[in-house]
C-alpha positions as a printed NumPy array, in Angstrom:
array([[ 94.654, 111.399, 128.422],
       [ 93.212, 108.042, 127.967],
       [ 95.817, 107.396, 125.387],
       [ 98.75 , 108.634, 126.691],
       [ 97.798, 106.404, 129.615],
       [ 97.105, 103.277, 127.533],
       [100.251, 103.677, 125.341],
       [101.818, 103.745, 128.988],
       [100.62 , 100.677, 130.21 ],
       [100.736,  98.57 , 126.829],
       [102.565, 100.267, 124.861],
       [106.096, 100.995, 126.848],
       [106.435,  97.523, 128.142],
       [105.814,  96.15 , 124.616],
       [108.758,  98.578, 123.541],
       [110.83 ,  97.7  , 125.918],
       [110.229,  93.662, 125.455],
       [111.494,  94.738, 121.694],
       [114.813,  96.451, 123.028],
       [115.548,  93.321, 125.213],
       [115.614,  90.875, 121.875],
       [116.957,  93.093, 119.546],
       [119.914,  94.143, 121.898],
       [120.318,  90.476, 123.102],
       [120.493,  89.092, 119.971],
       [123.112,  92.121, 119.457],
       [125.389,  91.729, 122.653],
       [123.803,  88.112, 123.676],
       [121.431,  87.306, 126.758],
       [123.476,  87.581, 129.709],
       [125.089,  90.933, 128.659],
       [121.536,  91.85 , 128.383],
       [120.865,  90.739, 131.683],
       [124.032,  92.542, 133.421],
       [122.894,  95.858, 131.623],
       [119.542,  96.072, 133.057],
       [120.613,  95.165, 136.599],
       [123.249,  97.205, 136.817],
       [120.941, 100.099, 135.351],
       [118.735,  99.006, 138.667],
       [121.956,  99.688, 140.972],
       [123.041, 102.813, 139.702],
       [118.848, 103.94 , 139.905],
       [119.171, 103.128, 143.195],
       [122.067, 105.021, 144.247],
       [121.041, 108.087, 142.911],
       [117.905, 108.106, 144.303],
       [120.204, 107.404, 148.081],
       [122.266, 110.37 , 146.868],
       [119.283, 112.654, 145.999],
       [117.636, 112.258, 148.715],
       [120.461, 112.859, 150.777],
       [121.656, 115.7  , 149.171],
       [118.603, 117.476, 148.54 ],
       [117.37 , 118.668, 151.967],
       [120.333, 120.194, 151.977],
       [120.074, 122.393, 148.373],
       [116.784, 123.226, 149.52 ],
       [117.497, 125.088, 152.392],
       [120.544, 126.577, 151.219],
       [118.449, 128.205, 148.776],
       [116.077, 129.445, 151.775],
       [119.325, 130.827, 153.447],
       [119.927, 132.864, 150.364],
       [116.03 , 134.554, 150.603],
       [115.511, 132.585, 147.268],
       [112.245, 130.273, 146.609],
       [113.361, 126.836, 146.918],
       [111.346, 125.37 , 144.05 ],
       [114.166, 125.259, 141.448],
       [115.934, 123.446, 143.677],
       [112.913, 121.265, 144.329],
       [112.35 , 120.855, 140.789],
       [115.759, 120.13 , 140.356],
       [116.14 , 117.701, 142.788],
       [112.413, 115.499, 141.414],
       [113.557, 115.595, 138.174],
       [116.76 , 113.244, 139.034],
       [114.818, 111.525, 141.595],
       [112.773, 110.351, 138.381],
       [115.446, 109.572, 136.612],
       [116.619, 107.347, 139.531],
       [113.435, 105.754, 139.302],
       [113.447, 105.345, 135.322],
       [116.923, 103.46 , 136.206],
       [115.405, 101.294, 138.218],
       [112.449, 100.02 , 135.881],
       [113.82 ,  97.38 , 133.473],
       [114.453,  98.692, 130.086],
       [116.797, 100.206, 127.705],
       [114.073, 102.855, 126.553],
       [113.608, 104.45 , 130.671],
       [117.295, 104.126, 130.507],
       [117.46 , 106.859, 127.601],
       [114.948, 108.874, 128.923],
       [116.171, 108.756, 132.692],
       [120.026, 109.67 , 131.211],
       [118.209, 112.874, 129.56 ],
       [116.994, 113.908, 132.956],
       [120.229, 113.312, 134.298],
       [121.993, 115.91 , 132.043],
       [121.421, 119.333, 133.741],
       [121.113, 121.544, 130.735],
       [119.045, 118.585, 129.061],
       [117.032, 118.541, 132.31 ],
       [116.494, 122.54 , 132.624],
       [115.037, 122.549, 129.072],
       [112.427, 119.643, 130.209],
       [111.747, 121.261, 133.304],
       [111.289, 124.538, 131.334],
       [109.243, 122.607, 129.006],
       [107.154, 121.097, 131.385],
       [106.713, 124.332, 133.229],
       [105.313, 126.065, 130.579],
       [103.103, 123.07 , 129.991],
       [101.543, 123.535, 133.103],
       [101.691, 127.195, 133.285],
       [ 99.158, 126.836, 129.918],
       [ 96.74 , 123.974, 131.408],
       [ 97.034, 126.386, 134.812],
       [ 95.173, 129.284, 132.563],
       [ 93.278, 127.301, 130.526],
       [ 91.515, 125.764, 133.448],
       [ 91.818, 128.9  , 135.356],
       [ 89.453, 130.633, 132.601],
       [ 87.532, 127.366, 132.247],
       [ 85.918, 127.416, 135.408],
       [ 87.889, 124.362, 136.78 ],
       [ 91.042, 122.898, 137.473],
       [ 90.848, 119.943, 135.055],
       [ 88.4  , 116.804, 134.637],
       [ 87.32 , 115.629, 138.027],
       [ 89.575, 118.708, 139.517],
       [ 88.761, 121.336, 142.162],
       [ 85.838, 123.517, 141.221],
       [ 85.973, 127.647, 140.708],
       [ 83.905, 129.278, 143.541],
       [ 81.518, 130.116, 141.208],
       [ 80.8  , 127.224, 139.313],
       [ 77.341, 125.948, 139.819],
       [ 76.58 , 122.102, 140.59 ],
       [ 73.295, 120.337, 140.32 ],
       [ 72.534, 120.483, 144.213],
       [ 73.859, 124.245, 143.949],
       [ 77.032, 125.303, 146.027],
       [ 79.919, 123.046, 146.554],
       [ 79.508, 119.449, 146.805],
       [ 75.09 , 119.668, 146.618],
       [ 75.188, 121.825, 149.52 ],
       [ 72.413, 124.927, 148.973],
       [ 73.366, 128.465, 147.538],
       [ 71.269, 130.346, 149.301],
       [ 72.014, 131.636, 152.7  ],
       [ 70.306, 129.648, 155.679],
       [ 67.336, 131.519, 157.503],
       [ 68.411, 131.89 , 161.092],
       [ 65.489, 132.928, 163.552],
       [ 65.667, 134.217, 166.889],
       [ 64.768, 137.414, 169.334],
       [ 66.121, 140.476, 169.961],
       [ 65.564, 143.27 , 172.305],
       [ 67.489, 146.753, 171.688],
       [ 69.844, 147.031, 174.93 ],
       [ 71.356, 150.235, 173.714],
       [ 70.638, 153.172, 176.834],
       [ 67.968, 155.767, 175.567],
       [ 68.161, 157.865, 178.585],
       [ 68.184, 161.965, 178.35 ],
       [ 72.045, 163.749, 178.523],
       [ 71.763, 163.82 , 182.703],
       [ 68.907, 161.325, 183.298],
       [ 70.698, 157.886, 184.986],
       [ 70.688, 155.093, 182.915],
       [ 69.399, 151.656, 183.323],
       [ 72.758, 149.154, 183.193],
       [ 70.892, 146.138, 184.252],
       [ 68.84 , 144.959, 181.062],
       [ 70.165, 141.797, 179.545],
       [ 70.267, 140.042, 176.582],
       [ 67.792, 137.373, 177.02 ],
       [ 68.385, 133.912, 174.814],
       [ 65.31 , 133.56 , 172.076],
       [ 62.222, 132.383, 172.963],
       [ 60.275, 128.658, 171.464],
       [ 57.294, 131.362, 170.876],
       [ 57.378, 130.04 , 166.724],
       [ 58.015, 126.74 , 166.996]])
């Protein structure tokens, strides 16, 4: 993960400052210039659209008694690729048209699915939902139970007096004992 996140911080921007010369010594500087800021307007006006139109998908999907996470799905994946628009580059650009072709975009999602279905069971059987994740019930810390807290059950003291009637079939009963709190006898 640590290189996957440092080929996304140095790497991509170092990519994409190599796209900008080689296509603007293609097309020239200002045609450059107009292609990444238009990119940036048509980002932003499908992430407007999304978001507009996908309350809407979602609960038409709830009207039909159908989860709504397809729809959900759906609906991130072209919010990203609004977003990929808007960051300045021609390599986001590819990626973010990808997402924006739906049977292009249902084999990412599918692939992506499955990605996390595998890390899902992988952790599941691992005791833990990833590095730094949430932790199985089970899993023992230093301290014991979650978060140092102790394993073992907490000693609770106190008094009791049996209140349940005793008296013979015909005998009357006594109905006024109480439960009296606990006594400071102990401590």
């Amino acid at each position: 993960m640590p290189i996957l996140s440092l080929l996304l911080v140095v790497g991509l921007p170092a990519a994409e400052i190599y796209t900008f010369v080689v296509v603007g010594e293609q097309i020239g500087g200002l045609a450059t210039l107009g292609l990444v800021l238009l990119s940036t307007v048509i980002g932003g006006a499908i992430i407007r659209l999304q978001g507009l139109s996908l309350l809407p998908q979602v609960q038409q999907a709830m009207a039909r008694h159908q989860p709504p996470a397809a729809a959900l799905l759906n609906g991130m994946a072209v919010l990203l690729a609004g977003l990929l628009l808007i960051i300045p580059g021609f390599l986001t650009d590819a990626l973010a048209v990808l997402l924006l072709l739906p049977p292009l975009r249902r084999g990412l999602l599918m692939l992506g699915l499955a990605a996390f279905a595998r890390r899902w069971t992988a952790s599941a059987s691992a005791g833990s939902f990833g590095p730094g994740g949430f932790a199985h019930p089970h899993q023992d810390f230093p301290g014991g139970g979650f978060a140092g807290q102790s394993r073992a059950a907490p000693d609770i003291e106190g008094d009791y007096r049996d209140v349940t009637p005793h008296a013979p079939s015909g005998a009357a009963s006594n109905d006024n004992q109480t439960i009296l709190p606990p006594s400071d006898k102990g401590r």
